[in-house]
Backbone as CSV, one residue per row, in Angstrom:
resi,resn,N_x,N_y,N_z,CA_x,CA_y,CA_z,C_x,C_y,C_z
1,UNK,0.643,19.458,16.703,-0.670,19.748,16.146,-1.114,21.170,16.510
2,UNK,-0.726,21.792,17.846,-1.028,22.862,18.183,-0.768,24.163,16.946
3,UNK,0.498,23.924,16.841,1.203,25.169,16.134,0.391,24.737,14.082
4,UNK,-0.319,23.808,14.102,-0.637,23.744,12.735,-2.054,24.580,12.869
5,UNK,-2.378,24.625,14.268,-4.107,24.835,14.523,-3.851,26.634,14.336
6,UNK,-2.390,27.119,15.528,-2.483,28.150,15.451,-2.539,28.956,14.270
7,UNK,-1.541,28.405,12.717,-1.413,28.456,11.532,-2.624,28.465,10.793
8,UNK,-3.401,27.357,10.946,-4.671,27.712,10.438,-5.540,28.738,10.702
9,UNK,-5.207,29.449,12.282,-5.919,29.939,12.438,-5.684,31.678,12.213
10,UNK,-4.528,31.778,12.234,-3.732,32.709,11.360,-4.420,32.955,9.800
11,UNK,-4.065,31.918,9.075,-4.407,31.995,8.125,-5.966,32.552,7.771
12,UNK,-6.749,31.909,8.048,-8.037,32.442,8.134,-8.435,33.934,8.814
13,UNK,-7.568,34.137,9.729,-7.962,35.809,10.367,-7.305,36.515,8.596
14,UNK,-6.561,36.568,8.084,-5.614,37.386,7.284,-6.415,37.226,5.934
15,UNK,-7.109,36.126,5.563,-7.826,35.801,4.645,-9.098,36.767,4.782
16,UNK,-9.495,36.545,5.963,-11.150,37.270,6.405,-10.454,39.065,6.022
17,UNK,-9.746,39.501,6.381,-8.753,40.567,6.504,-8.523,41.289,4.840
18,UNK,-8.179,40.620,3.733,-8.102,40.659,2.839,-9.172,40.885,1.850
19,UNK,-9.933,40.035,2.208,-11.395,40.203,1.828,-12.364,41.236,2.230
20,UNK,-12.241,41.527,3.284,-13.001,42.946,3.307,-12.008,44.182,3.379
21,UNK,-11.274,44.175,2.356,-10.624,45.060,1.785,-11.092,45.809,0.853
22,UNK,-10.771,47.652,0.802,-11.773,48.066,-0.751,-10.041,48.158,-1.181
23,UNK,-9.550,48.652,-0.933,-8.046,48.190,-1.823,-7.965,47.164,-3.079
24,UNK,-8.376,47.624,-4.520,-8.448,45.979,-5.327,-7.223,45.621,-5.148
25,UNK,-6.225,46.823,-5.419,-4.916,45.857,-5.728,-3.903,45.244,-4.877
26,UNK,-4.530,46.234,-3.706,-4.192,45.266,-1.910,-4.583,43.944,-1.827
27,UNK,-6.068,43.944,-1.912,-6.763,42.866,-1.540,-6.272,41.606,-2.329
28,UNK,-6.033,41.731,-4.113,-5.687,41.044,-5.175,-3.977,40.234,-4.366
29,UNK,-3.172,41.473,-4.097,-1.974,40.914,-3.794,-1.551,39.973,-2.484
30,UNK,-2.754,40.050,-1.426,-2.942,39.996,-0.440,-3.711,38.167,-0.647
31,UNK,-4.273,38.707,-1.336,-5.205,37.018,-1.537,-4.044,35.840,-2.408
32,UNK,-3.007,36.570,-3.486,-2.329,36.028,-4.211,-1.420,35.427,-3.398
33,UNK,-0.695,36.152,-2.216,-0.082,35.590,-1.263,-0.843,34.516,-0.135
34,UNK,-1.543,34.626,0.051,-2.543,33.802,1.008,-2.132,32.162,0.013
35,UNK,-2.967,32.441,-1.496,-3.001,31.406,-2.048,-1.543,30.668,-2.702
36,UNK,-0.483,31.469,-2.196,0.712,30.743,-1.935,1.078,29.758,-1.105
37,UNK,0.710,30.531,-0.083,1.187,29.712,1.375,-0.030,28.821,1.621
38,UNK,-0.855,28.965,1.007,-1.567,27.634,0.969,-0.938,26.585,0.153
39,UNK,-0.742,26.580,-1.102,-0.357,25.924,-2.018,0.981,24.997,-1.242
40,UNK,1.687,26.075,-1.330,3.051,25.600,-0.406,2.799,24.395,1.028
41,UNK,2.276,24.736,1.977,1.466,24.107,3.234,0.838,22.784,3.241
42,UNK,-0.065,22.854,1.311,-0.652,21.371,1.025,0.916,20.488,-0.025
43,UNK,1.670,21.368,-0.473,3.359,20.382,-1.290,3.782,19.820,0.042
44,UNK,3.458,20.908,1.254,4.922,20.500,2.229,3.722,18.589,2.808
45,UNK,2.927,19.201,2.986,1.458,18.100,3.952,1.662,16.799,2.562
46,UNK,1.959,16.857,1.256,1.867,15.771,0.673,3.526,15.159,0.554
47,UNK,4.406,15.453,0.756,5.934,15.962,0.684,6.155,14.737,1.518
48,UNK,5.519,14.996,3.333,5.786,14.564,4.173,4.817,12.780,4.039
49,UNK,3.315,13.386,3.885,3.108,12.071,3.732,3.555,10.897,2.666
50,UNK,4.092,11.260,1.560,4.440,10.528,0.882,5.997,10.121,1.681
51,UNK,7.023,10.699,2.098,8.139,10.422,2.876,8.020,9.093,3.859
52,UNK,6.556,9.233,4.610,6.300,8.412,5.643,5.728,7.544,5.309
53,UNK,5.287,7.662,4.442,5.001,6.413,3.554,5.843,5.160,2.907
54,UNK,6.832,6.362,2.257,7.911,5.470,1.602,8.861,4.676,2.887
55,UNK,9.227,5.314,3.693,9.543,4.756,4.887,9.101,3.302,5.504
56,UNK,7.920,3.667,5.759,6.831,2.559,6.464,6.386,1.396,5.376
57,UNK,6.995,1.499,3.834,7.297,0.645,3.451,8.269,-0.697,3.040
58,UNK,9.444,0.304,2.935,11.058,0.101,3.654,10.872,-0.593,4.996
59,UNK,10.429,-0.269,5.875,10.180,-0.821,6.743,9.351,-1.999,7.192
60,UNK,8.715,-2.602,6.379,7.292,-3.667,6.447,8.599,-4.442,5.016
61,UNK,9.503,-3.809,4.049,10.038,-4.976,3.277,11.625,-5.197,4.188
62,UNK,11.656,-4.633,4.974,13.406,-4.823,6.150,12.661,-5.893,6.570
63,UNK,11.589,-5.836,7.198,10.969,-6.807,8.754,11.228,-8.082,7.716
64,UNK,10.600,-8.283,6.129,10.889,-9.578,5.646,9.531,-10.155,4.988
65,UNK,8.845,-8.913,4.996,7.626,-9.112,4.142,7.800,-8.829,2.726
66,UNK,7.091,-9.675,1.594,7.725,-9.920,0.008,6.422,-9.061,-0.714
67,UNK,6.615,-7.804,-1.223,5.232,-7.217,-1.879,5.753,-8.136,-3.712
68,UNK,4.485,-8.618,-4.076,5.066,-8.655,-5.818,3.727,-8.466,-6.452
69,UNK,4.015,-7.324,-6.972,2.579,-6.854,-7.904,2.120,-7.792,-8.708
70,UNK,0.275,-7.658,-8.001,-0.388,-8.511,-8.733,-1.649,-7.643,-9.641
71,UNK,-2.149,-8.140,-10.991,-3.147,-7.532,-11.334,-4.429,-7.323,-10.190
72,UNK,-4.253,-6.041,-10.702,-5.186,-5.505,-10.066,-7.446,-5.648,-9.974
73,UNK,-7.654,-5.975,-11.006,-8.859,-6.301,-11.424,-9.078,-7.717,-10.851
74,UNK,-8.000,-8.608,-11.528,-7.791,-10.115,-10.775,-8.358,-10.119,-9.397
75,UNK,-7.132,-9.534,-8.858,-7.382,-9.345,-7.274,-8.552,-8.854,-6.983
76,UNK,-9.058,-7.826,-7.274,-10.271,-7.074,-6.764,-11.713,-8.008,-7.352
77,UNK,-11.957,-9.079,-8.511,-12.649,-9.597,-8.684,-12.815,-11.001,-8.501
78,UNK,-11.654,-11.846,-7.666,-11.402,-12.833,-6.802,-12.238,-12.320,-5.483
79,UNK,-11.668,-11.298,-4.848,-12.094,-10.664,-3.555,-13.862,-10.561,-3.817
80,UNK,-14.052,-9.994,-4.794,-15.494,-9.709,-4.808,-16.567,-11.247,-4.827
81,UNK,-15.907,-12.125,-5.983,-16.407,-13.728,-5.812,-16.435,-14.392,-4.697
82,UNK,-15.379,-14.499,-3.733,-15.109,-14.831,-2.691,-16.110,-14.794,-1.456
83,UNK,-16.394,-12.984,-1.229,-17.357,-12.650,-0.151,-18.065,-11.467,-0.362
84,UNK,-18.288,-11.380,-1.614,-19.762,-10.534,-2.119,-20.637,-11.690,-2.661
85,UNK,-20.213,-12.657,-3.021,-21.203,-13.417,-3.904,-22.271,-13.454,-3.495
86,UNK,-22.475,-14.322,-2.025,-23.314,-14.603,-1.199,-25.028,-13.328,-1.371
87,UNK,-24.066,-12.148,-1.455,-25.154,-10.503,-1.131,-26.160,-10.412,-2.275
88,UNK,-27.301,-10.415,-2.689,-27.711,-10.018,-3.968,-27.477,-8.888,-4.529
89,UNK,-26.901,-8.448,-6.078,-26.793,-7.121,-6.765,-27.352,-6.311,-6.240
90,UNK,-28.124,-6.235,-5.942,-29.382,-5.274,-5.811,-28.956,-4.397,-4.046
91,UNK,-29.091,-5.117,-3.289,-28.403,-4.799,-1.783,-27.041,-4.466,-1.888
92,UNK,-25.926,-5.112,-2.671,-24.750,-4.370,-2.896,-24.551,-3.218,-3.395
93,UNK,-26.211,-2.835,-4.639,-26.318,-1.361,-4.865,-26.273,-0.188,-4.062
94,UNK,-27.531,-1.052,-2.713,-28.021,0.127,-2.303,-26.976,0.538,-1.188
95,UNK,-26.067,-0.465,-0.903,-25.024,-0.114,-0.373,-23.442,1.072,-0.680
96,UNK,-23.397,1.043,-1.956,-22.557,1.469,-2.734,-21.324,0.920,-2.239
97,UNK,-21.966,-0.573,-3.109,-20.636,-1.444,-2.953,-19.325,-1.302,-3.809
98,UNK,-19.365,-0.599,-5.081,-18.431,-0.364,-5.841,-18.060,0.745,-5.608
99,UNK,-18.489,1.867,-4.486,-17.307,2.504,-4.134,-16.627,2.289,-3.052
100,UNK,-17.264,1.645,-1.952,-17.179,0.542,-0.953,-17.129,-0.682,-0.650
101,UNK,-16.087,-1.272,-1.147,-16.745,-3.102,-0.627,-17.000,-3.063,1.103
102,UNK,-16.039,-2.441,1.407,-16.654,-2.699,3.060,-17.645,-2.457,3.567
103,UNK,-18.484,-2.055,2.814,-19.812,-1.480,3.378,-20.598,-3.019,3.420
104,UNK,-20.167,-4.028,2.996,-21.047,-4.598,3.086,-20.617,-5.507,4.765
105,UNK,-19.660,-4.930,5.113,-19.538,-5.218,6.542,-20.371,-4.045,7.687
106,UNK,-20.196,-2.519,6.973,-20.717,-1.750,7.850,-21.931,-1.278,8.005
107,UNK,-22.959,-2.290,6.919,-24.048,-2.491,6.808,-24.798,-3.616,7.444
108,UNK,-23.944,-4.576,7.507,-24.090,-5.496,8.456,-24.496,-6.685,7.484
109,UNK,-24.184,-6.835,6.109,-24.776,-7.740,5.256,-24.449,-8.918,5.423
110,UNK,-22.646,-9.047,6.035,-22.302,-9.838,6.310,-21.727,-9.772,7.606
111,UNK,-21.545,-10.819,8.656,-21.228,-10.707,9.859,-19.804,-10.877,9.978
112,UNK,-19.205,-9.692,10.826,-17.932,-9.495,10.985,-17.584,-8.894,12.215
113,UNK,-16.235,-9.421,12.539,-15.811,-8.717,13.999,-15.002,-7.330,13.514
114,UNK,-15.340,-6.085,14.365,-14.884,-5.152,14.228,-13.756,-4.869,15.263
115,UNK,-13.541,-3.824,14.918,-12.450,-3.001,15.968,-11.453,-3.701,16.731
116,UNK,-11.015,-4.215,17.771,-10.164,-4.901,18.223,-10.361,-6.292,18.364
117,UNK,-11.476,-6.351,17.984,-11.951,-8.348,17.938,-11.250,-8.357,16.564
118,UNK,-11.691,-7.563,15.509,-10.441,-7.680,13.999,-9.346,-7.970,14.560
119,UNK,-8.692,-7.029,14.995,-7.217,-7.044,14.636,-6.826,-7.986,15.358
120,UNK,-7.391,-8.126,16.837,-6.754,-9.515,17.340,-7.152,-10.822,16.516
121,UNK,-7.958,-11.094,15.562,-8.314,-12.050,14.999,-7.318,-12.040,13.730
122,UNK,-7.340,-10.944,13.345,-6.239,-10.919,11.888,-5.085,-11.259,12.441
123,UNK,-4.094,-10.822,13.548,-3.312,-10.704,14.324,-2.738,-12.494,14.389
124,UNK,-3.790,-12.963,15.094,-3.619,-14.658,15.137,-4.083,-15.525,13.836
125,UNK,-4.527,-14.866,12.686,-4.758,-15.425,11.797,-3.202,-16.273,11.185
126,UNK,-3.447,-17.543,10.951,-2.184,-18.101,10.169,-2.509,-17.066,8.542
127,UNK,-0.838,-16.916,8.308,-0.999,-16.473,6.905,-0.167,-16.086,6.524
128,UNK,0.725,-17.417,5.591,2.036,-17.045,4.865,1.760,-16.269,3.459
129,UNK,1.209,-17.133,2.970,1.053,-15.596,1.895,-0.361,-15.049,1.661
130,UNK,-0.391,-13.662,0.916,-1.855,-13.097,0.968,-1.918,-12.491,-0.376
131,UNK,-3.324,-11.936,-0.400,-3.471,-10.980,-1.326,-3.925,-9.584,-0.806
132,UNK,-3.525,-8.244,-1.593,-3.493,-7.123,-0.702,-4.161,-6.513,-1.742
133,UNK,-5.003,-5.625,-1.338,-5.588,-4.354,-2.686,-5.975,-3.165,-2.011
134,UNK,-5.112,-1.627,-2.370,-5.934,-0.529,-2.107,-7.331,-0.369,-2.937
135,UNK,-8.017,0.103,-2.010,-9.620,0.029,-2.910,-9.821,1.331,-4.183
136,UNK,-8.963,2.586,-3.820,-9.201,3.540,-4.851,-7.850,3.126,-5.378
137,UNK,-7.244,2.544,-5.699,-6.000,2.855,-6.406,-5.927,1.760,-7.429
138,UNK,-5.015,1.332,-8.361,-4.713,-0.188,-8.965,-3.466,-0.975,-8.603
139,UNK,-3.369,-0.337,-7.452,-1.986,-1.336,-6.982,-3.081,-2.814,-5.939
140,UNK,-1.896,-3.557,-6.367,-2.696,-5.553,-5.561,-1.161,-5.960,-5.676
141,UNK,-1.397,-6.886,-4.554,0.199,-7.357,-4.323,-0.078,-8.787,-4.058
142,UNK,0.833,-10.019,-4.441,0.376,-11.388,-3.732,2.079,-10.771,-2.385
143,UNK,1.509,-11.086,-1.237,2.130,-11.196,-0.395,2.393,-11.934,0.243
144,UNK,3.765,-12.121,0.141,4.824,-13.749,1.413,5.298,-12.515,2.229
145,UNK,5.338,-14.224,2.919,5.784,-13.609,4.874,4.540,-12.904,5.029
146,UNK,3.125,-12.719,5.421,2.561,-12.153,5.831,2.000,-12.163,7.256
147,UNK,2.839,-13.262,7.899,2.974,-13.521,9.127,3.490,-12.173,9.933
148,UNK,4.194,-12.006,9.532,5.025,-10.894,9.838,4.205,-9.376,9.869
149,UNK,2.714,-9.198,9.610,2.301,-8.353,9.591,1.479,-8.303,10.554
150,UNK,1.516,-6.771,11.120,0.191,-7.105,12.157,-0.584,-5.728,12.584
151,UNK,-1.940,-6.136,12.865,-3.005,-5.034,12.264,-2.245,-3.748,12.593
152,UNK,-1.620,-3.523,13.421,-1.142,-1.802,13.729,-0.365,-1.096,12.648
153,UNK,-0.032,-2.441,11.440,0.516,-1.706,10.660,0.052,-0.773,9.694
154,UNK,-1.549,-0.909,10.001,-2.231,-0.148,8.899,-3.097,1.254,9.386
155,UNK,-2.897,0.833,11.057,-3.269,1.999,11.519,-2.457,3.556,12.057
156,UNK,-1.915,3.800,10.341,-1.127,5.059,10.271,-1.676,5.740,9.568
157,UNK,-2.040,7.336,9.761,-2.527,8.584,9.127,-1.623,8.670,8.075
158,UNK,-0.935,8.037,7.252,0.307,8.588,6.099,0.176,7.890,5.226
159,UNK,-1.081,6.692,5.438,-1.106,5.361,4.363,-1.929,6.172,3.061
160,UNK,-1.600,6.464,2.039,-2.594,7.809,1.400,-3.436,6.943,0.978
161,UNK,-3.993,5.880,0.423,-5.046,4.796,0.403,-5.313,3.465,1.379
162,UNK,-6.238,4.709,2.734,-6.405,3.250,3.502,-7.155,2.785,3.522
163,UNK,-8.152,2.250,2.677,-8.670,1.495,2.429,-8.076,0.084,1.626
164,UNK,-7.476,-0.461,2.965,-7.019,-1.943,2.473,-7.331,-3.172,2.571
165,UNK,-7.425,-3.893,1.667,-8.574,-5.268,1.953,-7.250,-6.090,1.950
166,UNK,-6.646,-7.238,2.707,-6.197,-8.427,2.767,-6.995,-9.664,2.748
167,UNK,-6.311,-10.962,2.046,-7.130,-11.805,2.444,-6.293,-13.394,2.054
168,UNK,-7.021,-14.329,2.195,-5.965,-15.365,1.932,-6.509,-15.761,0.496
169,UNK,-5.264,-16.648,0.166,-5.842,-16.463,-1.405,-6.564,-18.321,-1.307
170,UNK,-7.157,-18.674,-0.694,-7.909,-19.653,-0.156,-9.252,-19.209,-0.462
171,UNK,-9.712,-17.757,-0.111,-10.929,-17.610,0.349,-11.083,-17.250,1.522
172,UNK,-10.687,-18.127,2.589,-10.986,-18.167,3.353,-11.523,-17.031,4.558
173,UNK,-10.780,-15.672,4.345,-11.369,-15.351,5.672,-10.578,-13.556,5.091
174,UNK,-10.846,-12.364,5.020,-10.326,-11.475,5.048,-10.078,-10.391,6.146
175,UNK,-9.427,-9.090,6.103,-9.102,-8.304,6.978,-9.249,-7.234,6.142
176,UNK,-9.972,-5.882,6.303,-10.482,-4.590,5.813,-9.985,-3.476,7.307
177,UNK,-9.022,-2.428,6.322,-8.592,-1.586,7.313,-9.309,-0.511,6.373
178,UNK,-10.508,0.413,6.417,-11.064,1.475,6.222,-10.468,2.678,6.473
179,UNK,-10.620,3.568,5.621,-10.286,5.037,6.128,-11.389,5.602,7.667
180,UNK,-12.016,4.931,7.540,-12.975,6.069,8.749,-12.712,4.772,9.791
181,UNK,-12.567,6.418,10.795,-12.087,6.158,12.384,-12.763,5.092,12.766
182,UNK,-14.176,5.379,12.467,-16.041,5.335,13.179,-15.846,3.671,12.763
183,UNK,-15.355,3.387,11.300,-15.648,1.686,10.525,-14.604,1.204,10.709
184,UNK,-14.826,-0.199,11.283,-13.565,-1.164,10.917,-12.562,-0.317,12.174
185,UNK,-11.822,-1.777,12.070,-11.084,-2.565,11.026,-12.242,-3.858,10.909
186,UNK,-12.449,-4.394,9.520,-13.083,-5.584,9.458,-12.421,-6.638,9.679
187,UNK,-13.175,-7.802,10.192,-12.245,-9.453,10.150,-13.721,-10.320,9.607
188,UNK,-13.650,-10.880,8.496,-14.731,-12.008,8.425,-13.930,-13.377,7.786
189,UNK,-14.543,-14.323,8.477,-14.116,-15.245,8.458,-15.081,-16.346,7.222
190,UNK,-14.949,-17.098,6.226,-16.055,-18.002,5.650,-16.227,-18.805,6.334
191,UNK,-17.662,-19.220,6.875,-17.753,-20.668,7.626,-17.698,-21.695,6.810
């Protein structure tokens, strides 16, 4: 991490450098290169995360976990019947539940164990098969063997949509791994 900080910080002295240049056609060639090695820096930063990605999926289908794409809307409007119903429209608004369903955990609408009370609860949750949905994306998976999964698997910087909702296809009880550090992981259970 050091040597990316020093890079950045490189970068920005040479940028500041360029810019208060009266040279146009210095400054022009100078900025054109800058906005190379930027360009380049964010291929190599998506290059890698997609690599570690593909990996850490390979890896979650070796262990013996079964992904099989499921509609996506399905899934995401099962999930919403399930444990939005309960919330009125109106409070799911002011939440911005449709760009968030979890908010209605980090709002407190509904009661849920966070942070390591989740994962140890998801962790011991029985659960041969599930349903899985990234929240910005349209991929949903019904998932077997989901025994085999366990919360640390979602806590990797390379997942490029982490916002992942699991849940049983019962109803019964879900698991929300959020992008922010600060939220989640959610566990709510239906009584």
């Amino acid at each position: 991490m050091e040597n990316k900080l020093i890079h950045f910080e490189t970068y920005f002295t040479e940028l500041e450098k360029a810019c208060d240049l009266s040279d146009e056609k210095e400054k022009e060639t100078r900025l054109s290169l800058l906005r190379n090695i930027q360009n380049a820096a964010l291929e190599w930063d998506i290059h890698m995360q997609e690599y570690e990605y593909k990996q850490f999926c390979k890896e979650l289908t070796d262990r013996g976990i079964r992904f099989t794409p499921f509609d996506e809307r399905t899934t995401k409007a099962k999930w919403t019947k399930l444990f939005a119903a309960p919330i009125p429209k109106e409070d799911r608004k002011l939440v911005h539940f449709e760009q968030y369903k979890w908010h209605l955990f980090s709002f407190e609408l509904l009661p849920a164990l966070k942070d390591d009370e989740a994962r140890a609860a998801f962790d011991a949750q029985e659960k041969d098969t599930v349903y899985l949905f990234l929240q910005h994306t349209k991929e949903a998976y019904r998932v077997e063997n989901a025994h085999l999964f366990k919360a640390e698997d979602f806590d990797h910087d390379f997942i490029p949509f982490p916002d992942i909702y699991i849940f049983s296809p019962e109803g019964k009880w879900t698991y929300i791994h959020t992008h922010e550090i600060m939220c989640g992981p959610y566990f709510y259970k239906l009584k």
